[in-house]
C-alpha positions in Angstrom: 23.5 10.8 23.3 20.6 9.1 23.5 17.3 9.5 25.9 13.7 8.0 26.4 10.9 8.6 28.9 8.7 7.2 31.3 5.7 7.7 33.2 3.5 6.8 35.9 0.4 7.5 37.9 0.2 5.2 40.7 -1.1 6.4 44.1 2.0 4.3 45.5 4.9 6.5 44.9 7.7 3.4 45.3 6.1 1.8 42.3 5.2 5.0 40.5 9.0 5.6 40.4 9.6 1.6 39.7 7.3 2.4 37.0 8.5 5.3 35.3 12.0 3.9 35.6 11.4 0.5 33.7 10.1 2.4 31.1 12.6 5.1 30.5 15.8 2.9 30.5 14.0 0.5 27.8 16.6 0.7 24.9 19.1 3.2 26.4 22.7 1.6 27.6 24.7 3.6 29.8 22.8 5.4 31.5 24.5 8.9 32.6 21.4 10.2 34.5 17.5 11.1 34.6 15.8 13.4 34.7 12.5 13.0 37.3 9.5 15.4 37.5 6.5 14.4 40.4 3.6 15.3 42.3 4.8 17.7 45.6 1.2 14.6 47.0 4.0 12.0 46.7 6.6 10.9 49.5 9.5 11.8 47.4 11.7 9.5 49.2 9.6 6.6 48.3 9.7 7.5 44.7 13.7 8.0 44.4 14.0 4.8 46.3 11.9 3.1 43.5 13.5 4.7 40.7 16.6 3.1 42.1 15.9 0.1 42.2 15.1 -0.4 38.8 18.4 2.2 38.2 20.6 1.7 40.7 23.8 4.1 41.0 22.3 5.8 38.1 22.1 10.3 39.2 18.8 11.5 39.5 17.6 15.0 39.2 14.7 17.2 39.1 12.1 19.0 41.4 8.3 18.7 42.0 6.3 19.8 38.8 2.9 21.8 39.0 0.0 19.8 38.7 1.3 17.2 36.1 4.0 16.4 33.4 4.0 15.9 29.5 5.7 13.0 27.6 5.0 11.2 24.5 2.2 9.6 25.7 0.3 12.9 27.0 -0.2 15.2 29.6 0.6 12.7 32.7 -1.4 14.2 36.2 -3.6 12.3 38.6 -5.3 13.4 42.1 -3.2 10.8 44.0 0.4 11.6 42.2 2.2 11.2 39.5 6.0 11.0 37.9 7.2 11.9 34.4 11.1 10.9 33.6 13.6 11.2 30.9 17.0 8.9 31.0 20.2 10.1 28.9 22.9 7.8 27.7 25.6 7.0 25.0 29.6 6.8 25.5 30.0 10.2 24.2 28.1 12.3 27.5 29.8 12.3 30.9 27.0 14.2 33.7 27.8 14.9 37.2 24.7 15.6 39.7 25.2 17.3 42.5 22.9 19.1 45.0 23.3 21.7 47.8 20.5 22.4 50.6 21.0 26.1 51.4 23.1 27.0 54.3 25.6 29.5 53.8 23.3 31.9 51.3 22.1 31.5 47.6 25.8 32.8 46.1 27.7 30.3 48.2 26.0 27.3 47.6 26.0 28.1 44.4 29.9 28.0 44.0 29.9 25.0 46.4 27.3 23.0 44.1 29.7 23.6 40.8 32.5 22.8 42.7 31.0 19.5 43.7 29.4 18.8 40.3 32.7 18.9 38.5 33.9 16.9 41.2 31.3 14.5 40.6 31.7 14.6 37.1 35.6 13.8 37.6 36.7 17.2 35.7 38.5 20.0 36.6 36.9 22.5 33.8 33.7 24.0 33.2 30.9 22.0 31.4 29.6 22.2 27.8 26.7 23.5 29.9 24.7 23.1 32.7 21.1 22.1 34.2 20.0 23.5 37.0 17.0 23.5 40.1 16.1 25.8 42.6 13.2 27.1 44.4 11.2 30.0 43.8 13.4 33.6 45.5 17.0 33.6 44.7 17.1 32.1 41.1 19.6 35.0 40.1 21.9 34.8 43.4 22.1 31.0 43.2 23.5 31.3 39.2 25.7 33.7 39.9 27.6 31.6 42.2 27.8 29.1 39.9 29.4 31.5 37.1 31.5 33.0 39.8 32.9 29.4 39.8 33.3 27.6 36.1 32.2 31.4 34.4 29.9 32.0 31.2 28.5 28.6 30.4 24.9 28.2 29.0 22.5 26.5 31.1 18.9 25.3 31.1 16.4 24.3 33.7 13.2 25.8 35.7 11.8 26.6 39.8 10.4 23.9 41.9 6.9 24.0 41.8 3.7 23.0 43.8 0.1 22.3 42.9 -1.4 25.8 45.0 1.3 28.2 45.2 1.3 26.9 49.0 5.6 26.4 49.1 5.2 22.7 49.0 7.5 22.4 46.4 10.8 20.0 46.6 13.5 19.6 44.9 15.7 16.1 44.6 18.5 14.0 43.9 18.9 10.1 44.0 20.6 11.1 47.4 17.5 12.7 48.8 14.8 15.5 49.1 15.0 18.9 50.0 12.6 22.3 50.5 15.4 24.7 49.8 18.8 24.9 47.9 20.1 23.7 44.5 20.1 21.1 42.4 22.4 21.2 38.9 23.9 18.7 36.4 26.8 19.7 34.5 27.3 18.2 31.0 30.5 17.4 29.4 29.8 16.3 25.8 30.6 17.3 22.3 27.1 17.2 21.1 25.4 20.4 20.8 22.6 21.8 23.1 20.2 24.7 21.6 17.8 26.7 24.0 14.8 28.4 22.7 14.1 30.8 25.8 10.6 33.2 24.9 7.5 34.4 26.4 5.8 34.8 23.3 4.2 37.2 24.3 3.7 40.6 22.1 5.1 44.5 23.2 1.6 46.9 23.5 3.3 49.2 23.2 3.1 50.7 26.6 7.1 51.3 28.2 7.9 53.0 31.4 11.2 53.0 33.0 12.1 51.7 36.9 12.3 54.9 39.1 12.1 53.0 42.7 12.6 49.1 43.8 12.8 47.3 46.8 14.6 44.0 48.0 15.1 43.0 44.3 12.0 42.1 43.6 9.2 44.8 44.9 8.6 47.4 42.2 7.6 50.4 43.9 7.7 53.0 41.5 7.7 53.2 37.5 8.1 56.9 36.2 7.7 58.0 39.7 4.0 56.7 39.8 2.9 53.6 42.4 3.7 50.8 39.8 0.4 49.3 40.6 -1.3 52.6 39.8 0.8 52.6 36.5 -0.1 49.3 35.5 -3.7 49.8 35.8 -3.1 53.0 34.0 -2.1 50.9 30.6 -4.6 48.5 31.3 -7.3 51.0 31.4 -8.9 48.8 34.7 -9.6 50.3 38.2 -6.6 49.7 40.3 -8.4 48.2 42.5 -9.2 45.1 40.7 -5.6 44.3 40.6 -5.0 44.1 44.4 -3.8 41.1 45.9 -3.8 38.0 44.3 -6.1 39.3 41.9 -2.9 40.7 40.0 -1.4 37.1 39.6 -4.2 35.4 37.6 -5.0 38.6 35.7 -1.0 39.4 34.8 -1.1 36.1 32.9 -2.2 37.3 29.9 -0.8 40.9 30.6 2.5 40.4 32.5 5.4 43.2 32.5 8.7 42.7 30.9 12.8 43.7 30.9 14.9 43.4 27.6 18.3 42.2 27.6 21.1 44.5 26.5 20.8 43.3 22.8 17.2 43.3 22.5 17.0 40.0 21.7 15.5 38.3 24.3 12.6 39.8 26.4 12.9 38.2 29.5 9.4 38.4 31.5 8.5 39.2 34.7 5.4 38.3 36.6 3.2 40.2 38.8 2.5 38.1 41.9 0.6 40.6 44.3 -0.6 44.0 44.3 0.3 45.4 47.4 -1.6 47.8 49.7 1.2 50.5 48.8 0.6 50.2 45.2 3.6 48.7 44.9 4.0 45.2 42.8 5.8 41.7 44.0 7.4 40.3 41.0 8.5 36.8 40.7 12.4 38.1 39.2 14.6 41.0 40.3 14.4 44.2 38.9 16.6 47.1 38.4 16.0 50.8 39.2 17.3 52.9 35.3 15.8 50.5 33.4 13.0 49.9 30.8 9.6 48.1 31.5 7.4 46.7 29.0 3.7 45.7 29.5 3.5 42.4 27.3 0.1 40.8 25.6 -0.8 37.8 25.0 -4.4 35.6 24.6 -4.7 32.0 25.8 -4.9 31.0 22.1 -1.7 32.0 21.9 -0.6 31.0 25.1 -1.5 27.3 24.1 -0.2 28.2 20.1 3.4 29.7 21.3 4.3 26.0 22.4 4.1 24.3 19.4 4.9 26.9 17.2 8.5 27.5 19.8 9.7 23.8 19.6 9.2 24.2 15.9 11.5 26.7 15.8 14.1 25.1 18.3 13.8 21.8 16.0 14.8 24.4 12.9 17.3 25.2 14.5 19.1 21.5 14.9 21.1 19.3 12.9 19.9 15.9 14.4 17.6 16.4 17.4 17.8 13.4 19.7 15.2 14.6 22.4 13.4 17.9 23.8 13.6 19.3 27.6 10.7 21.8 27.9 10.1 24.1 30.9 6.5 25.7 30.6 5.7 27.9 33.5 3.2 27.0 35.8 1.0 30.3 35.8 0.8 29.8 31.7 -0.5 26.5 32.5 -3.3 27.7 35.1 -4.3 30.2 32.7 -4.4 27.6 30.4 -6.8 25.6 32.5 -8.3 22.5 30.9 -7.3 22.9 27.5 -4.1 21.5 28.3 -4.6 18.5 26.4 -4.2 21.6 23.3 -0.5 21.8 24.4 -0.5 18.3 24.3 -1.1 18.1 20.6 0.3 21.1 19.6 4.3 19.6 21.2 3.5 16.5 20.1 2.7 17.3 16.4 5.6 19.4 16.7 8.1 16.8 18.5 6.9 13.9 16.0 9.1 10.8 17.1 11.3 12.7 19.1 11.1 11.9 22.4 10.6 15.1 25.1 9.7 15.7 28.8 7.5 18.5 29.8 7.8 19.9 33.3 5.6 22.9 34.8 7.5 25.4 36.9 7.5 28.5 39.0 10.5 29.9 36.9 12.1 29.5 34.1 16.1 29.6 33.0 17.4 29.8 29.4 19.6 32.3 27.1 19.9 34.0 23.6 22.7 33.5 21.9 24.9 36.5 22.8 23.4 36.9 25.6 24.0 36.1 29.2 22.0 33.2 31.2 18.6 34.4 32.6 16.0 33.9 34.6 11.9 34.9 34.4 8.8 33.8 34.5 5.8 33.2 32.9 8.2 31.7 29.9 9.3 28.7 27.7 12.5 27.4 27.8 12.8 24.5 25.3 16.2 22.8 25.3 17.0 20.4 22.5 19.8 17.6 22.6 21.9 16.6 19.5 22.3 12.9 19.0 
């Protein structure tokens, strides 16, 4: 397989996907698909229709990226739009793209979207494994459909995202734009994919377990206690500094997490809101029996844990041939403007490997043994084998 990027900022979204198109299908021949990451300021439509002319019949995919992208080039955003892409090609990579808006429920669409992928695809068996899309709410309900159809396959991928937390966000195909449903591209190929999926963040030490949640993702109760009361408990703050949104900006650096059955993956959850019950929305589910960590971790090493992860993931590889790197969105508003340190620190770490960078509202890898999951406030770099 082979990829490349492109990239464009101009306020005229037809030419900004014209733009980013030309340059991400220099030196790649048969084109399987693309990848497409843009500003939620953009008519989307437009966009797509420019990145087909310059590609046409060529499956796009992606979603609406918080704030800006990352390429080789550096961390692509403007006020009036922008559009990051990465094409992949080669004889030995068949892709089929295939989107569902919601309508019957999460689980359904699910199974209906891997039916038609494979369809697309024109195979009958589950992929090597699978990218996929979704808005913010029913990450886990949408993936198990999928697995209820082609069963334990490793995916990728991340949750639409906008620029305020407003639910602007949009997710895409080359066949068209949509608010809610799914978006996936199954990959048939012998080359290798790896997934590096952390939050980097450190255990305090602090553990409680689950005693009472609601609707999935309202944690009510840990040890019995208001969760909100029990959080502010290991933080040592006033509870009510943590109310509202408050609890989203200040969780960034002090977020709660679950760990899988094996231990080796920590798979973090992020407070969104503390409610007037003391209770806490989350941004995954939750189980009631289980343990709950309070995490740690400083901007420094917030900024750090990106360079220092697609290290790893490159250790990890025989022959690299490009990098797909979902970084939450509420790690990069925390990081504020020293963005320009992830920048150098992916870059430095990527050399001249070429990668894509998208900024997301959730994020979707796996450890190896483990199962496919879903969190927030994470990194989940994907490398490609050539």
């Amino acid at each position: 397989m082979k990829f490349n990027t492109g990239s464009s900022t101009n306020q005229n979204p037809l030419l900004a996907g014209k733009e980013a198109a030309a340059q991400a299908k220099k030196g790649i021949e048969q084109i399987k698909m693309a990848f497409a990451y843009a500003s939620c300021d953009y008519d989307l439509d437009a966009m797509l229709a420019g990145i087909s002319e310059e590609m046409p019949g060529i499956p796009v995919i992606g979603n609406t990226s918080f704030t800006g992208v990352i390429t080789p080039e550096g961390y692509i955003s403007s006020g009036q739009g922008f559009v990051g892409m990465m094409t992949c090609g080669g004889t030995d990579v068949t892709v089929g793209v295939a989107a569902v808006a919601k309508t019957a429920g999460a689980y359904e669409d699910g199974m209906t979207v891997a039916k038609r992928a494979m369809e697309k695809a024109g195979k009958t068996t589950p992929p090597d494994y699978f990218y996929m899309a979704v808005p913010s709410g029913e990450e886990e309900f949408f993936l198990k459909g999928i697995t209820k159809v082609i069963g334990r396959v490793p995916f990728f991928g991340g949750s639409a995202a906008d620029n305020t937390i407003a639910g602007n966000w949009k997710l895409y195909t080359e066949k068209g734009v949509f608010a809610d449903g799914i978006a996936v591209a199954f990959f048939y190929t012998e080359k290798p994919m790896v997934n590096k999926f952390t939050g980097a963040y450190r255990e305090s030490g602090k553990v409680g377990i689950i005693t009472k949640v609601e609707n999935n993702r309202t944690l009510k109760e840990i040890d019995g206690m208001p969760a909100l009361k029990k959080y502010a408990e290991w933080k040592n703050i006033d509870v009510e500094s943590v109310k509202g949104g408050d609890l989203l900006v200040n969780s960034i650096t002090s977020p709660l997490g679950v760990k899988d059955r094996l231990g080796d993956l920590v798979a973090i959850r992020h407070p969104m809101n503390g409610n007037d019950d003391y209770s806490i929305s989350v941004g995954n589910n939750l189980a009631e029996g289980t343990a709950i960590l309070l995490m740690a971790g400083s901007v420094d090493e917030l900024i750090a844990s990106t360079g220092e992860t697609l290290k790893q993931l490159k250790a990890s590889m025989k022959n690299p041939a490009a990098f797909h790197l979902v970084h939450c969105g509420g790690r990069r508003a925390g990081i504020g403007d020293r963005i320009e340190e992830v920048y150098a620190a992916i870059k430095d770490a990527a050399g001249d490997i070429p990668f894509i960078v998208e900024f997301t509202f959730g994020e979707y890898g796996f450890e190896a043994d483990g199962l496919n999951t879903c969190g927030g406030l994470m990194l989940s770099f994907t490398g490609f084998e050539s």
